[in-house]
N, C-alpha and C positions, 0 to 999 in steps of 0.2 A: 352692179359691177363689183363693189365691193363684196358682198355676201361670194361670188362667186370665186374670186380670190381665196377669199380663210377655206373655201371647198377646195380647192384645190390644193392649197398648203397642208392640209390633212392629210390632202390621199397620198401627198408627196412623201408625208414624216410616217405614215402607215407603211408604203411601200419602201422606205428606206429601214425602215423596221425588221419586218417580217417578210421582204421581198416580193416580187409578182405574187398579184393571183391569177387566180384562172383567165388562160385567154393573155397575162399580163407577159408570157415570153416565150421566146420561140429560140434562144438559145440560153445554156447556164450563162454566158457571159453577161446576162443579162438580171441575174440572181445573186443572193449571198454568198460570200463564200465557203459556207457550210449546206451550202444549197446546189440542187441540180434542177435544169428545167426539166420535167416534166412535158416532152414535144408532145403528147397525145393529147391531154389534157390543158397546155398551154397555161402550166403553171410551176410557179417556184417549190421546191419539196426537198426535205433535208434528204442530205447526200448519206450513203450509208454508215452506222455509228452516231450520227448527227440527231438530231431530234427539235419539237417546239415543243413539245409536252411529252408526260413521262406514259403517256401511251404508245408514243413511238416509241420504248424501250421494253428490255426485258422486265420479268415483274422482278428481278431483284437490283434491277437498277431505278433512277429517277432521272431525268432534265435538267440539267445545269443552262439554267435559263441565262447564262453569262456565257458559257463558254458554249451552250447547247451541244454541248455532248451529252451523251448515258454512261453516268458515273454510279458507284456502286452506291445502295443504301448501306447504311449503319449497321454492321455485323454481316453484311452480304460482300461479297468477291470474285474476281475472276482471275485471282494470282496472291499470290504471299501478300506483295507489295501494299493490297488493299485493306489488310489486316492489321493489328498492333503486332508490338515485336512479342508479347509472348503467346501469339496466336499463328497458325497458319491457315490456308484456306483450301477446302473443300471443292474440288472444282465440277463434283458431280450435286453436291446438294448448290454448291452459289457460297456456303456459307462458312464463316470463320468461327474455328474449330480449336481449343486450346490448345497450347503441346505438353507434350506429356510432364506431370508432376509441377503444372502452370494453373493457377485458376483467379478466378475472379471474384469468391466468395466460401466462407468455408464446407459449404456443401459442393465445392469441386474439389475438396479435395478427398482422398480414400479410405479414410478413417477416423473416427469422431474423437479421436489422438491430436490429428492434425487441423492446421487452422489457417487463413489467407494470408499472409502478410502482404498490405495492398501494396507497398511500395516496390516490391519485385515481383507480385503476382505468383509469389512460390506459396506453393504446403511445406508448411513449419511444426513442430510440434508444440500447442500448447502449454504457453506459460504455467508453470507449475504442474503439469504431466509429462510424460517422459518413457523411453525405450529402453534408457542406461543413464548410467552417473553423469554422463558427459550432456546429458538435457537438463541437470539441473545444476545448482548453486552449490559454491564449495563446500559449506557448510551442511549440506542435503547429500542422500544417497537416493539411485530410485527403487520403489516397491513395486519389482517386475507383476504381483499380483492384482494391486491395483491400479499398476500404470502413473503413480504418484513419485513428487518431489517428496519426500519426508526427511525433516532433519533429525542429522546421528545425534547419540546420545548427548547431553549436556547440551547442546543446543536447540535453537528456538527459531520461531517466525512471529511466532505470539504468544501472549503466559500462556495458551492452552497448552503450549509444547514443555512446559516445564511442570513441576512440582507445585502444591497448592501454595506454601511460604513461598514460591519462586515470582520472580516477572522475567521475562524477556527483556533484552538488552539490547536494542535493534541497531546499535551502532556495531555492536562485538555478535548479534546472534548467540549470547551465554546467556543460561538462566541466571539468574545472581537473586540471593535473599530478599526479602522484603524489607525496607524501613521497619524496625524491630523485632527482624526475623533474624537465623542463621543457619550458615552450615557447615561453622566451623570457628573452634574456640578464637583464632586471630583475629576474625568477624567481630568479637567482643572486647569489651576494656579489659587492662591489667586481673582487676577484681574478681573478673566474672570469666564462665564458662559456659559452652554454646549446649544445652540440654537437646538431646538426640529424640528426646520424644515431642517435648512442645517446640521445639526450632527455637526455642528463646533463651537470650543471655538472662544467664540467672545468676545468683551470686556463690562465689567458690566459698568454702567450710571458711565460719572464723569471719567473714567479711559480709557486707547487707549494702542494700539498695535504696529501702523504706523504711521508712521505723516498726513497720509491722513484723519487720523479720527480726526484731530484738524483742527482749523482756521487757514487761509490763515499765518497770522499771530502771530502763535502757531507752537511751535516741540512737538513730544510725547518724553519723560523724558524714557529714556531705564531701568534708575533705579525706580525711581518711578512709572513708566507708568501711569501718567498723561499728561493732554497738556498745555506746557510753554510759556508763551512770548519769544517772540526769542528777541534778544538785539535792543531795541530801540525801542519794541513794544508794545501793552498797550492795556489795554481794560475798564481800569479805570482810574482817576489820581493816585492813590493809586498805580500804577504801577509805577509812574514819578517822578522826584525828586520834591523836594519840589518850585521848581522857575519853573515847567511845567505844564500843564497840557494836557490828552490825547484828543488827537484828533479823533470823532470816525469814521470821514470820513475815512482815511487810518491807526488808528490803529494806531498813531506816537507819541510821546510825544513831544510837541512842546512849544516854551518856553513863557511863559505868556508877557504882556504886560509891556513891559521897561524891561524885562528879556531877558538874550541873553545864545548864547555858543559860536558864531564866531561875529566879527562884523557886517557882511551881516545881520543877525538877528535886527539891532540896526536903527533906524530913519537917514536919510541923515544929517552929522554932526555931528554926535556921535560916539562912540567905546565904544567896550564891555569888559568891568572890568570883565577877565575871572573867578577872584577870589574868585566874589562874585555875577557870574553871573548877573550884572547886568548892562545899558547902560546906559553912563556919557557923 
């Protein structure tokens, strides 16, 4: 008794399902309501539009097994409405169709210029390619030859766009000199001047850097940046005390005749009166 019970409660939750079958009604009122009876056959059968699977339907629709209607597949239609907004539909192919200068990938759009931008589904011109000035950056003009951004003169996008001394300045887009480069004497200290061949601050006449741009017998002055006698050294007497005079063989200040600073300095038999500089 029992087993015949749970048979029955099935056929009840079947037929509450999926409505009569065959033989199961003899009017619709007796069916889903997406259903008609079927009086020949004596059975339940979706009403027209209606469906239980997507072979009741067109092939570019499926079965909406909730609502069991025939709804459109994915890119298929039978109205606008069935499409996205930057699409319309087809209603001889079923199929949705882009609208014009709309796409989906940069191969919808008409020129290898142009490029997707997904979030409006428009053809854009390619960052960094371009039609005219107005496709690129203010500091850019376009090269209608090449269809390129290229920036005008003195400016940059990267050191290639500048001069070998240069770098690119990506805040301002100016080439600007390199750390111990120049292109322009202000570029440099008081001292110095911007040399046009090597791009380097070099030192102006009269003035040094290193000691190597003075005489053997010179230092460069780190404060002044001039070149100094080094102690003992001379390039005039004007450099010497007054009981010397310079020597220009080695640059020496060397003590004049009967003038001394040690006694070595002084004639065999003599000594040198350090006080007064001079041999007695």
């Amino acid at each position: 008794m029992r087993g015949m019970i749970v048979i029955i409660a099935i056929a009840a939750v079947f037929l509450f399902s999926f409505g009569c079958i065959e033989g199961g009604c003899t009017t619709s009122a007796e069916c889903k309501t997406w259903q008609m009876c079927n009086e020949t056959k004596n059975a339940c059968v979706p009403k027209a539009g209606y469906c239980i699977s997507s072979t009741d339907c067109s092939s570019w629709q499926s079965c909406d097994g909730r609502t069991h209607l025939c709804v459109a597949k994915d890119g298929m239609c039978s109205k606008d409405a069935d499409c996205s907004l930057w699409e319309s539909c087809n209603t001889t192919t079923n199929k949705c169709i882009l609208l014009p200068d709309k796409c989906d990938s940069d191969t919808d759009c008409s020129s290898t210029l142009m490029g997707c931008e997904i979030k409006t589904h428009s053809c854009i011109v390619k960052a960094g390619l371009c039609k005219s000035d107005f496709n690129c950056n203010s500091w850019e003009a376009c090269n209608l030859t090449l269809e390129k951004c290229i920036p005008v003169l003195g400016k940059c996008n990267s050191d290639g766009d500048c001069k070998s001394w240069e770098a690119c300045t990506l805040k301002t887009h100016l080439c600007a000199a390199k750390a111990g480069f120049c292109n322009t004497d202000e570029e440099c200290n008081a001292w110095n001047y911007c040399n046009t061949a090597t791009r380097k601050c070099v030192s102006k006449a009269g003035f040094c850097n290193l000691n190597y741009e003075c005489n053997d017998w010179e230092f460069c002055s780190s404060k002044k940046h001039i070149c100094v006698n080094r102690n003992g050294k001379c390039d005039t007497n004007a450099n010497c005390e007054d009981w010397q005079y310079c020597n220009g063989v080695n640059n020496t200040c060397m003590p004049r005749a009967g003038k001394c600073a040690v006694d070595s300095d002084c004639p065999k038999g003599t000594t040198c009166n350090s006080l007064i500089n001079t041999c007695q």
